[in-house]
C-alpha positions in Angstrom: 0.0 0.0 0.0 3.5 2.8 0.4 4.6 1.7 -3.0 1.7 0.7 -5.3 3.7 1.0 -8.3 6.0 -1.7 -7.0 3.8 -4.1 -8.3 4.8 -3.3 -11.8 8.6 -4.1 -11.5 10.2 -7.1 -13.0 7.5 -7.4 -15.2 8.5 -9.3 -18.9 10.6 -7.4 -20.9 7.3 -7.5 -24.0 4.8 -6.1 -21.0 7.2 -3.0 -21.1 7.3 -2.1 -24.7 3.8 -3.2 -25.1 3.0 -0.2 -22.7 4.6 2.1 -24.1 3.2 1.2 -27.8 -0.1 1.4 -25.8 0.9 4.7 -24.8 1.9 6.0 -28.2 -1.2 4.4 -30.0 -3.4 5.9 -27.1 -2.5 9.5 -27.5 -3.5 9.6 -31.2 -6.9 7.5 -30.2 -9.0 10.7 -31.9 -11.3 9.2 -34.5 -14.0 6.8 -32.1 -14.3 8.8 -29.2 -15.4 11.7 -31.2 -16.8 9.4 -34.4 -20.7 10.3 -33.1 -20.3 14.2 -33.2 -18.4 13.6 -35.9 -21.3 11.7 -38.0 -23.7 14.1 -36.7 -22.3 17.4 -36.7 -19.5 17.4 -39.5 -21.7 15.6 -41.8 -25.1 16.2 -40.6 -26.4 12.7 -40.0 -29.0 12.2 -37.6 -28.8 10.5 -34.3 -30.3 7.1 -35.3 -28.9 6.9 -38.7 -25.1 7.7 -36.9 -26.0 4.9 -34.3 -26.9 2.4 -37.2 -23.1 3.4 -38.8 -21.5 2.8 -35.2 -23.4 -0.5 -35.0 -22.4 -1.7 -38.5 -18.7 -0.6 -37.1 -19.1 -3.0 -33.9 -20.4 -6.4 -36.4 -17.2 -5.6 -38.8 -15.3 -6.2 -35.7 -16.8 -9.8 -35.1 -15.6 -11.2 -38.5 -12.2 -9.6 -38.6 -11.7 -11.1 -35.2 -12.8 -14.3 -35.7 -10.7 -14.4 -39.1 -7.3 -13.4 -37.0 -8.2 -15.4 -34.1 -7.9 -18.3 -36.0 -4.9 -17.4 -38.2 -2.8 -16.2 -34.8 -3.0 -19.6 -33.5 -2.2 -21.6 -36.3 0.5 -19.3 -38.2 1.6 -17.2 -35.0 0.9 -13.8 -33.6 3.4 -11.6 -35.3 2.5 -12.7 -39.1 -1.3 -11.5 -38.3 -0.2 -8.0 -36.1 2.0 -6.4 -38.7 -0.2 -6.6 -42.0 -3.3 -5.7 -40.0 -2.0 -2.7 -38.2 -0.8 -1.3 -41.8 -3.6 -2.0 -43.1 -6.0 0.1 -40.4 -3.2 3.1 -40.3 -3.5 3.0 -43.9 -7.2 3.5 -43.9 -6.9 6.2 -41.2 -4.2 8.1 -43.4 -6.5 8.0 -46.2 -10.2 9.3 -44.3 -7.4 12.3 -43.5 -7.0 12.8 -47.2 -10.6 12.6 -48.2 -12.4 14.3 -44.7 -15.6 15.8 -45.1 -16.6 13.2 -47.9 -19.0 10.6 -48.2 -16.2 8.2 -48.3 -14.9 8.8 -44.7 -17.6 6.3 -43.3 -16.4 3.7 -45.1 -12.6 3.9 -44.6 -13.0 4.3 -40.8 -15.2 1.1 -41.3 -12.8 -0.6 -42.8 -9.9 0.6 -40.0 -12.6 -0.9 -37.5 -12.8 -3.8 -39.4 -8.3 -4.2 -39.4 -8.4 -3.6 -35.7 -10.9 -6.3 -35.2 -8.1 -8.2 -36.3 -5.5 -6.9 -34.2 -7.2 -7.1 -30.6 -7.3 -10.8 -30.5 -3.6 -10.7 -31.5 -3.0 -8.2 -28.9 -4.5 -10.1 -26.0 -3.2 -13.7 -27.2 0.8 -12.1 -27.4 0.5 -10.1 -23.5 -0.9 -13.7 -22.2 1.7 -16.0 -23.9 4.6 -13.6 -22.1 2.8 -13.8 -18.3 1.7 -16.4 -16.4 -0.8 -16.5 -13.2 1.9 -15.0 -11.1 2.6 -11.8 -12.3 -0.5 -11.6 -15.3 -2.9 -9.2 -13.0 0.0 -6.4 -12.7 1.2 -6.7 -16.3 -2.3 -6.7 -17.6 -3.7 -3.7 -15.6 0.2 -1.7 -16.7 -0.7 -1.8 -20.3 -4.4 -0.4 -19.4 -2.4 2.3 -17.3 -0.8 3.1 -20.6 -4.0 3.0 -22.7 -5.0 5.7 -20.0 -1.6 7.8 -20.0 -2.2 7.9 -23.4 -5.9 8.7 -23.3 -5.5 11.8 -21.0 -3.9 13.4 -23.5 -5.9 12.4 -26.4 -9.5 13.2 -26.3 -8.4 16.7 -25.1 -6.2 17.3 -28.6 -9.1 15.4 -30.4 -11.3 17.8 -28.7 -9.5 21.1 -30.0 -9.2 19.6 -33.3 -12.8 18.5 -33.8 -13.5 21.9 -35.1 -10.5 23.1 -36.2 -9.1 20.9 -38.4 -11.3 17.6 -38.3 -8.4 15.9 -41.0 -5.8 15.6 -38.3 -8.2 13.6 -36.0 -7.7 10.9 -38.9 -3.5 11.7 -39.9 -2.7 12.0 -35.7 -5.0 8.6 -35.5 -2.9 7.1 -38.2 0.3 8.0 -37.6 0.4 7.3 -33.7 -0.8 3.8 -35.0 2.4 3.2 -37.3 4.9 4.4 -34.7 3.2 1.6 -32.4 3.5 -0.4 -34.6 7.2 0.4 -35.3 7.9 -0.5 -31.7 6.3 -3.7 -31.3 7.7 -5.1 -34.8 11.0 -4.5 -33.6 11.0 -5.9 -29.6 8.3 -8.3 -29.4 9.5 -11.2 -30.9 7.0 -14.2 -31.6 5.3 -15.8 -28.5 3.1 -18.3 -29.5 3.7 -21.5 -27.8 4.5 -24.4 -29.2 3.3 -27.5 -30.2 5.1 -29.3 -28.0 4.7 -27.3 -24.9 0.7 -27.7 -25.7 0.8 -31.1 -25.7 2.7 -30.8 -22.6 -0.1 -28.4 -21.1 -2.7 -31.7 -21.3 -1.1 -32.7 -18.3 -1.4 -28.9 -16.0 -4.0 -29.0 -13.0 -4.8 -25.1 -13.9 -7.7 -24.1 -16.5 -5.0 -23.3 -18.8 -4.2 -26.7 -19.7 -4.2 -27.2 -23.5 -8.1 -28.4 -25.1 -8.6 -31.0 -28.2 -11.0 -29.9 -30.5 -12.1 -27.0 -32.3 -13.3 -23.8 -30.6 -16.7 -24.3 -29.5 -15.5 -27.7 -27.7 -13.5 -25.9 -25.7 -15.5 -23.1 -25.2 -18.4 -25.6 -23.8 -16.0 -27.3 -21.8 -15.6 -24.4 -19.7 -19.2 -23.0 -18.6 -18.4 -20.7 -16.3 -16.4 -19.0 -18.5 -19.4 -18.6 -21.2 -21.6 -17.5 -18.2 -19.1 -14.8 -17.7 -18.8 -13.2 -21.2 -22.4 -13.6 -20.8 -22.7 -10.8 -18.0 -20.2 -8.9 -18.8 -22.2 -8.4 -22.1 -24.8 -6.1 -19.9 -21.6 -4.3 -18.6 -20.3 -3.4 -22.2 -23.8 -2.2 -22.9 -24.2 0.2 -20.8 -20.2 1.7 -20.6 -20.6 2.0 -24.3 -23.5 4.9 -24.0 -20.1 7.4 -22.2 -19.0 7.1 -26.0 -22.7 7.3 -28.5 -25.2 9.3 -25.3 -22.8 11.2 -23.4 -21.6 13.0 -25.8 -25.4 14.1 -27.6 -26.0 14.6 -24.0 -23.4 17.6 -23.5 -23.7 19.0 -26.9 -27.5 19.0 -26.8 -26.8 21.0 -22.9 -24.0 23.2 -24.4 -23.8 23.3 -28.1 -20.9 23.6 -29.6 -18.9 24.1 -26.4 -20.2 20.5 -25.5 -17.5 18.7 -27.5 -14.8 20.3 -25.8 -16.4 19.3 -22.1 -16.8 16.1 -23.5 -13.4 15.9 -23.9 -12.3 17.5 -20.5 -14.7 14.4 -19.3 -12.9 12.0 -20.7 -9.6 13.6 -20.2 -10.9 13.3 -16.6 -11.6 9.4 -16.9 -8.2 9.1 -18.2 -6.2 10.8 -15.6 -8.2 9.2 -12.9 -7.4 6.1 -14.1 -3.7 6.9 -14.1 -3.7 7.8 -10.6 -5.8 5.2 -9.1 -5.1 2.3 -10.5 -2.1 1.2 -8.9 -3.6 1.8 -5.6 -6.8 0.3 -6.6 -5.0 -3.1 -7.6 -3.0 -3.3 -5.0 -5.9 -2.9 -2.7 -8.1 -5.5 -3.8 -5.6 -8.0 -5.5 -6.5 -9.8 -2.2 -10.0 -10.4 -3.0 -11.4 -12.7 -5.6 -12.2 -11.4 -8.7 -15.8 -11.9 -9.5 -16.5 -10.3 -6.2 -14.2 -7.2 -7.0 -16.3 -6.6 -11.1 -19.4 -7.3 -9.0 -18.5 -4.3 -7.3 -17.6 -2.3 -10.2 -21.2 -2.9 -11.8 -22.8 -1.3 -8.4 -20.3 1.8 -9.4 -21.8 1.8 -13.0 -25.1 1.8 -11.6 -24.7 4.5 -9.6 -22.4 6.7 -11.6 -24.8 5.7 -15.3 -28.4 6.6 -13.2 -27.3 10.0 -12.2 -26.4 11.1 -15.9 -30.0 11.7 -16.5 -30.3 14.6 -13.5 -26.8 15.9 -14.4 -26.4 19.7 -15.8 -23.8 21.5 -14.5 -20.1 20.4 -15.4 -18.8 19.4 -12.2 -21.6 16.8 -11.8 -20.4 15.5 -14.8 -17.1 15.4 -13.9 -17.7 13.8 -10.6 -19.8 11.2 -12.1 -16.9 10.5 -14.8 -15.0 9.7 -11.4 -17.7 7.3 -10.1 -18.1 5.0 -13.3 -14.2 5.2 -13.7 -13.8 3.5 -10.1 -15.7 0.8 -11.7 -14.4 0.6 -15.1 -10.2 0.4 -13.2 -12.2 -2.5 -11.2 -13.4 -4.7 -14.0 -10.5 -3.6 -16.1 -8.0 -4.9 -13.5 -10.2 -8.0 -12.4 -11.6 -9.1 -16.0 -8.7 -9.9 -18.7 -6.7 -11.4 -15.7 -9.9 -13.5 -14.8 -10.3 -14.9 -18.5 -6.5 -15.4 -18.9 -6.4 -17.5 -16.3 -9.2 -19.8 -17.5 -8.2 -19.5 -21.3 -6.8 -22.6 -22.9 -3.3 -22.3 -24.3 -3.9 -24.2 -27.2 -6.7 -21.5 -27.6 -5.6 -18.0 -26.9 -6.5 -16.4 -30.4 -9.4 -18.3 -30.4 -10.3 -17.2 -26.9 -9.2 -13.7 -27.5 -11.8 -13.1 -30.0 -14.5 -14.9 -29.4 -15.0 -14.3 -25.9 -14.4 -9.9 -26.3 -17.2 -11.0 -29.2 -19.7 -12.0 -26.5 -18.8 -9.9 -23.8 -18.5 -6.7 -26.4 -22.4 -7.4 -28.0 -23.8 -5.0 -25.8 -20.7 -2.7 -27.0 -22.3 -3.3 -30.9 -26.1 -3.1 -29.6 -25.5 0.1 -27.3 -25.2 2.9 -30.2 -28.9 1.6 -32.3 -30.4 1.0 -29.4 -29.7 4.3 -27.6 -30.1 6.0 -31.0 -33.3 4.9 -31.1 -34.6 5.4 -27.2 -33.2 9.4 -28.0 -35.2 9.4 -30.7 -38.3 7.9 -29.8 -38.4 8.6 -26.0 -35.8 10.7 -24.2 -32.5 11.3 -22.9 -33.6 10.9 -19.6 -35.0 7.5 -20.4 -31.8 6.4 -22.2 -29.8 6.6 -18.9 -32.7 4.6 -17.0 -32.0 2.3 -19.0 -28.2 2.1 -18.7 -28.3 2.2 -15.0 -30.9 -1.2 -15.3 -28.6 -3.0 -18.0 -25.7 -2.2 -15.2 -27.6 -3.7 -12.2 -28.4 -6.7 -14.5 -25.0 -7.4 -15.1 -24.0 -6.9 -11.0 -26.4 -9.3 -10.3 -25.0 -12.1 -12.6 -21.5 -11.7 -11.7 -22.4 -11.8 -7.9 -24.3 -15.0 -8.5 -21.3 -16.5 -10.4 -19.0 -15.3 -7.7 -21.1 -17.1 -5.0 -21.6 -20.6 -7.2 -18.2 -20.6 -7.6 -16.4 -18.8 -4.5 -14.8 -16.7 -7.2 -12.7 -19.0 -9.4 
């Protein structure tokens, strides 16, 4: 508890340059946080019709995962990273050169689609390097760097929106291929072999290797299923802080809503920096399934108070209150599912699972869209609060069948 961020030395020598490529990629994150305003304002779409675009972004995701979950564990991790992430810096590079056109929704599509491909990869190479006994701290430094980076970037993204709306897409773009530059060069390839798999049959832990395809080993592990199951409510409702919150401050402040939406999530970021050390530390000693169940009370909380909120430090403080929760599941949820992930299945895990557990992610923008449209603002973050306290209750039930896995 003096030195929280002891927890992060003598990590794997990958775990340190994959934070810091998290870092770089994070600062140039511009294009999805700001991709609703964007559709909306720039180029005048309406709020259902910009939710429907989002949405079709979220199902690209589910085949380009799927495609390099597969390929990652039968050719290896590195031979699926480095073609994908030039492919979705490409695309970013080119919405830059063409902004303000018809043709930017499909380019950033198609960048969705590439990084669909990559997050599997991502999250197979980060658990190949760690085991059980140092995975939790390694995990939860690489969201610290998301977060490092993401302090900074929502508030350039933010000053940019309506200054000069190309360099959301060149900064997005060219952060991506210096990350990319830095992983090609000191991560080399991790996955395992074949014969340390077949060597794995033999382990007592829930990473012992799996015969069979991927939905035999999915099945085989139920809990697991149950999990991604929850979580799905969870995804749901974070996902309205990036398609409601922001119609929610620009319909409250006009145009100077975008940059408070930025300062908010400028806000989640740092907070996030400066607690989560402390907060893993803390509650390492607990299970995990008890620790997310308490992040879903903070979503509730933080999620049913949006729809009373008008003046900016409410905001603010709320930002504070779902962001305890989101460094809790964060911290608690990756090392939870790494731990009972099949080796022989990593890629395979690392998309389909994120697939299950991110469908409220893909459901969140069309469904919102459409409660805006059709009811109100207000009743959109009734909603969120419910989907929240749904997803609480499941993971506290799972937590008590199981004493916490």
């Amino acid at each position: 508890m003096k030195h929280p961020l002891s927890i992060y030395r003598g990590l794997p020598q990958p775990i340190y340059t994959l934070f810091f490529s998290t870092v770089i990629n994070s600062v140039g994150i511009f294009v999805y946080p700001f991709l609703t305003l964007y559709l909306t304002q720039r180029l005048g779409y309406p709020p259902a019709r910009a939710g429907r675009i989002i949405t079709i972004a979220a199902i690209l995701y589910i085949p380009g995962s799927l495609i390099a979950s597969h390929l990652t564990d039968a050719i290896g991790r590195r031979k699926v990273f480095i073609p994908c992430e030039l492919l979705m810096n490409s695309c970013y590079v080119a919405a830059g050169i063409l902004e303000g056109t018809a043709w930017v929704v499909p380019l950033v599509l198609s960048a969705l689609f590439f990084d669909g491909m990559v997050d599997p990869v991502r999250e197979a190479m980060k658990t190949d390097v760690t085991g059980s006994e140092n995975r939790q701290a390694s995990f939860s430094l690489i969201y610290l760097g998301h977060n490092i980076g993401f302090a900074l970037g929502p508030i350039i993204a933010g000053m940019l929106f309506y200054r000069n709306p190309k360099w959301l897409f060149f900064g997005n773009g060219l952060a991506g291929f210096l990350s990319l530059l830095l992983v090609s060069v000191n991560v080399k390839e991790s996955k395992p072999s074949k014969a340390i798999i077949a060597l794995s049959r033999g382990w007592e832990s829930a990473e012992r290797g799996q015969e069979g395809g991927l939905l035999t080993a999915l099945f085989s592990r139920p809990t697991l299923l149950l999990f991604a199951l929850c979580i799905t409510f969870f995804s749901y409702a974070y996902s309205q802080t990036l398609f409601a919150l922001p119609l929610l401050t620009t319909t409250l402040y006009g145009e100077a809503g975008a940059p408070l939406y930025g300062r908010m999530m400028a806000v989640n970021a740092v907070t996030v920096v400066l607690l989560t050390p402390l907060i893993v530390t803390s509650l390492r000693r607990f299970n995990a399934l008890a620790n997310i169940a308490v992040s879903g009370i903070l979503y509730t909380i933080g999620f049913s108070l949006f729809g009373f909120a008008h003046r900016e430090l409410t905001f603010l403080a709320l930002v504070v209150i779902y962001t305890l929760g989101e460094i809790i599941a964060a911290t608690n949820q990756g090392y939870w599912v790494a731990n009972n992930t099949p080796i022989s299945h990593r890629g395979r895990f690392s998309a389909i699972l994120p697939i299950i557990m991110g469908s409220g992610h893909a459901i969140a923008p069309i469904v919102g869209g459409a409660i805006i449209q059709y009811a109100s603002m207000d009743v959109l973050w009734v909603t969120t609060a419910l989907a929240s306290l749904a997803g609480t209750a499941g993971i506290a039930l799972l937590a008590r069948s199981t004493r916490g896995g």
